[in-house]
N, C-alpha and C positions, 0 to 999 in steps of 0.2 A: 625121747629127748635126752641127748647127754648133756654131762655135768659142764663142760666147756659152752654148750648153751646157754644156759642157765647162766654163768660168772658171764657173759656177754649181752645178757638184759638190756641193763638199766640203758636207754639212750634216746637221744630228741626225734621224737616225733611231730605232723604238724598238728595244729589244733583243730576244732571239729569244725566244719563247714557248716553256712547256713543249714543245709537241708539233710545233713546229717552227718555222721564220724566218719573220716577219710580212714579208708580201710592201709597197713603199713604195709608195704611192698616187700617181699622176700629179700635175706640178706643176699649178698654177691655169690657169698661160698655155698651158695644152693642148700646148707642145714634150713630147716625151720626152725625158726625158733618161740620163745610166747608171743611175741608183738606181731610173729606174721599170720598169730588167726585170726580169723575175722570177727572183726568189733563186735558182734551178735555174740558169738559164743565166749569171750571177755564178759563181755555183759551180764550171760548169764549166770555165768561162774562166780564173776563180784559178789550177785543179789544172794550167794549163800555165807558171805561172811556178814561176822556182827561189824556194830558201829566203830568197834577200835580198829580192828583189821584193816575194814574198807578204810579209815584214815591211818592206818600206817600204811598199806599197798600206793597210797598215792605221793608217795615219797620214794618212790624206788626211780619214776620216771617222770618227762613230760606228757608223756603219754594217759599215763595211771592219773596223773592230776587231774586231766581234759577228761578221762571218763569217769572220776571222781564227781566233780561237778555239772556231769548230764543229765540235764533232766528225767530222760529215762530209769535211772540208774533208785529213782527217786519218786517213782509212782505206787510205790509201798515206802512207808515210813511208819518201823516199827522201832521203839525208842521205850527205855526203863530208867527213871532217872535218879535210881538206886546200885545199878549192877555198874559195874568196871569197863563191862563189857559194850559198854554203850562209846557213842560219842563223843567228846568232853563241850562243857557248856557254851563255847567258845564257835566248835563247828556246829552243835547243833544250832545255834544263833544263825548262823552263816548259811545251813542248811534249807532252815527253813524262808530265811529271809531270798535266797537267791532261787530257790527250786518250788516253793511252797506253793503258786499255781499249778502246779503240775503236780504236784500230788492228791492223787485218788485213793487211799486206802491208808489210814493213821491209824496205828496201833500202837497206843499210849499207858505208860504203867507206873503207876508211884507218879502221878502227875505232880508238879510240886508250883507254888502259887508264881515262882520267878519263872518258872518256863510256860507258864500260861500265856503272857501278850503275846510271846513271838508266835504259839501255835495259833493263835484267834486271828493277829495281821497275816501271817503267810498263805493260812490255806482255806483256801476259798470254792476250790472245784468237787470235794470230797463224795464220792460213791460209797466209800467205805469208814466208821471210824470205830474203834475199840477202846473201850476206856479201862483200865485193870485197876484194881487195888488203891482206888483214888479216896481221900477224906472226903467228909460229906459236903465240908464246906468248896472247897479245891474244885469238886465234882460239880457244884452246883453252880459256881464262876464258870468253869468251863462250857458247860452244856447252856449256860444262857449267852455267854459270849459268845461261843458259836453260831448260837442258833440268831441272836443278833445282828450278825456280823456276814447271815446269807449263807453260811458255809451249810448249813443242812438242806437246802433245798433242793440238790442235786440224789441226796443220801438214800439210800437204798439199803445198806445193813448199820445195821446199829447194837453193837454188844457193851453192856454194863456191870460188870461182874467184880466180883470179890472172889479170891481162893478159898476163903475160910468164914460160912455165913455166921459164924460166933463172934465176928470181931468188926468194928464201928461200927456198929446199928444207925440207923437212920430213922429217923422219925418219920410214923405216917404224914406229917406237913412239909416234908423233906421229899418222900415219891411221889406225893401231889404236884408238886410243883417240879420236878423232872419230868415226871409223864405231861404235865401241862404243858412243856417247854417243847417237848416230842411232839403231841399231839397238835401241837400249832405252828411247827417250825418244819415238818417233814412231811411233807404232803406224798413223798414220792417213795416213803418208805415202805420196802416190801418185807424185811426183815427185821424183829427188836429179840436181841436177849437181854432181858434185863432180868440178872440173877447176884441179887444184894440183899442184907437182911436188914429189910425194913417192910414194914406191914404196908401192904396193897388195901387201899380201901374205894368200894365201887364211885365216889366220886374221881378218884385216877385215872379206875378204868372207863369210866367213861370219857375222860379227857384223851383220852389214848384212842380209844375206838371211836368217836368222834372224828380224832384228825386224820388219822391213818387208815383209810379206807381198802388201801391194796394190801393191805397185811398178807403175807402168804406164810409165813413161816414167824411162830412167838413162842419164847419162855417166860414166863412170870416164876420167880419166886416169893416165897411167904406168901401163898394166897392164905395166910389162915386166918383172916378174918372173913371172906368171902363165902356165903353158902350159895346155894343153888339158885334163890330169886335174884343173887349177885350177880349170877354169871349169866344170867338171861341178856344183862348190856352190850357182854359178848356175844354171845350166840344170836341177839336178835339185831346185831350192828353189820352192815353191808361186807364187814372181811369175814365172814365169818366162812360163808360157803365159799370163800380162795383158800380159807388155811387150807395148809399140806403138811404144815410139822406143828406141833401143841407139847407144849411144857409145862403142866401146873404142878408145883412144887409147891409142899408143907401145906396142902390139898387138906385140912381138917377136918371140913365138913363135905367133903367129897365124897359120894354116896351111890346108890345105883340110881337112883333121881337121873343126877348128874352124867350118870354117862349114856343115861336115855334119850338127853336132850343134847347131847353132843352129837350122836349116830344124829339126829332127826335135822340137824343143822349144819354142822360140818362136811358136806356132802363129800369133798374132794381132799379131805384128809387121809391123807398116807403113815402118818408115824407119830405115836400119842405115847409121851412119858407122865406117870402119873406117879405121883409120888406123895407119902405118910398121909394116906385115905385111908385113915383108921375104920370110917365107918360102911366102906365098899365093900363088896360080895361077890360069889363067884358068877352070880345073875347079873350082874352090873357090865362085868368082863363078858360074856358070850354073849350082850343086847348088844354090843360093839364088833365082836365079831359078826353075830348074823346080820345084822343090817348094815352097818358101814360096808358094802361094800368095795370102797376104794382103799382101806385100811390094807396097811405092809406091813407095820410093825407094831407090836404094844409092848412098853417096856411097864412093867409096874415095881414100885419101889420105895421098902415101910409098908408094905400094905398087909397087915395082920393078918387080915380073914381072907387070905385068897389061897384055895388051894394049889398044888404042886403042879399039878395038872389039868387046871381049869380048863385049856384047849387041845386038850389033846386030838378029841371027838369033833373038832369045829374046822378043822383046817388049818391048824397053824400045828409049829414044830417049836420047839427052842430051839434058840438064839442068840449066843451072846455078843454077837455083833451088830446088835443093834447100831443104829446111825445117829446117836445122841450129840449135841451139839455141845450142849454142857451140863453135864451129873451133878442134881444138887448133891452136896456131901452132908448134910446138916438136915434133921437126924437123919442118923445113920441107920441103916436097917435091909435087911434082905432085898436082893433084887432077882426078878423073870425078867427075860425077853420072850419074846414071841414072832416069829415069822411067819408070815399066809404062804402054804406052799400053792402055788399053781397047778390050776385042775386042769385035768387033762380032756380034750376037746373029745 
């Protein structure tokens, strides 16, 4: 593309049709230029800028405006309402009010209490939603207004997290009542990371495994108040032989118990991050390897008494690319992967 391309951009195009964006017809002078590729691949080149971008690019043209405001444009809504780099308050408002049925997939961070109504009125169809680095209070508006408001009942993943588990704590009556709000508002959830520091206590998880039957893929963090008779709510709760991925974090009383009754239950688990099970062994780790058979990956992480090469003799190799969804950071402490190498017929 030359640069006389380029200085010949900006110009009126028509606006999108019912049934989809009227693709711009080649200029006269037979160059191509950006308006004459086709709306798909515009499209998908937008969905890589952030929120300022995509609302400075819609000022070059009439064009850039009309796929500024397409719905499609707008089935991922990922927003920080901290960084620069975001939207300014003004379109996100606009945003969400004009596109916010059509968004499937909200990925929300520094949620702050003014931008809460427009997210709770706009969107309503959500598959997907991520909450980052939200106050506990902020947090707890959100996830009930949501979940009031219908928007979870389509939900499928659900991530909760903090960057850094040292910073807002949350009280155990704080994750009681989020997981309460989950376990009663997400019937169709197959996915929850919820990795925040605030203490997991079994009447939570019970609220959780209670409502969330399709579970296939969880992280918990701060299980440390949780021992082994705790996690039987898990283990003996209808998701348990779906999970496929398992995250127990700040795992304290995590033992070889516990990963006797995870092989004997977990049937179709693929990938187990376990993490600061101070009082696990290297009997614990190979009752997982030889039974679990569906096991891919074990990450262990903090875990004091595990030797270097617990599997070496079982069938697995290291790995450090394990499939981790999100690494507790808090405490910090050594980590194994572990890979099942494939036997040969």
């Amino acid at each position: 593309m030359t640069t006389g391309c380029l200085s010949a951009m900006p110009r009126e195009v028509n606006p999108p049709e019912a049934d989809g964006l009227v693709l711009p017809s080649p200029t006269t002078h037979g160059e191509l230029q950006l308006l004459d590729l086709p709306t798909e691949i515009l499209m998908a080149a937008i969905r890589f800028l952030n929120g300022k971008q995509k609302s400075e690019l819609r000022l070059i043209s009439h064009h850039f405006e009309t796929l500024f405001w397409s719905a499609p444009l707008w089935k991922t809504f990922d927003h920080d309402d901290k960084r620069s780099n975001s939207l300014n308050p003004v379109l996100r408002r606009r945003v969400l009010a004009h596109c916010g049925s059509t968004i499937r997939a909200l990925r929300y961070s520094n949620l702050q209490h003014e931008s809460l109504l427009q997210m709770v009125k706009g969107c309503g169809g959500l598959t997907e939603v991520a909450l980052r680095d939200v106050k506990p209070d902020v947090l707890m508006d959100a996830v009930g207004g949501l979940s009031m408001a219908g928007a979870f009942i389509k939900l499928s993943r659900l991530d909760i997290t903090m960057p850094c588990s040292r910073t807002s704590s949350y009280t155990p009556n704080t994750v009681e009542s989020l997981l309460a709000f989950i376990g009663t508002s997400t019937p169709n959830l197959k996915e929850l990371h919820f990795m925040v520091n605030g203490f997991i206590t079994p009447m939570a998880l019970k609220s959780l495994t209670n409502g969330c039957p399709n579970l296939e893929s969880l992280s918990l963090s701060s299980c440390y108040l949780l021992n082994v008779t705790d996690f039987a709510i898990l283990l003996d709760s209808p998701c348990a032989k779906n999970l496929r991925y398992l995250c127990l974090a700040q795992l304290r009383f995590g033992d070889d118990l516990l990963m006797e009754a995870i092989a004997a239950t977990c049937t179709s688990l693929r990938v187990l991050l376990v993490h600061h099970a101070a009082s696990l062994t290297d009997g614990g780790v190979r009752c997982l390897a030889e039974r679990l058979k569906s096991l891919r990956w074990i990450k262990l992480q903090a875990c004091r008494n595990i030797s270097l090469g617990v599997l070496d003799r079982h069938g697995f190799v290291n790995d450090a690319n394990c499939p981790v969804v999100y690494v507790p950071r808090w405490p910090v402490g050594f980590g194994m992967a572990y890979r099942r190498v494939p036997q040969e017929a």
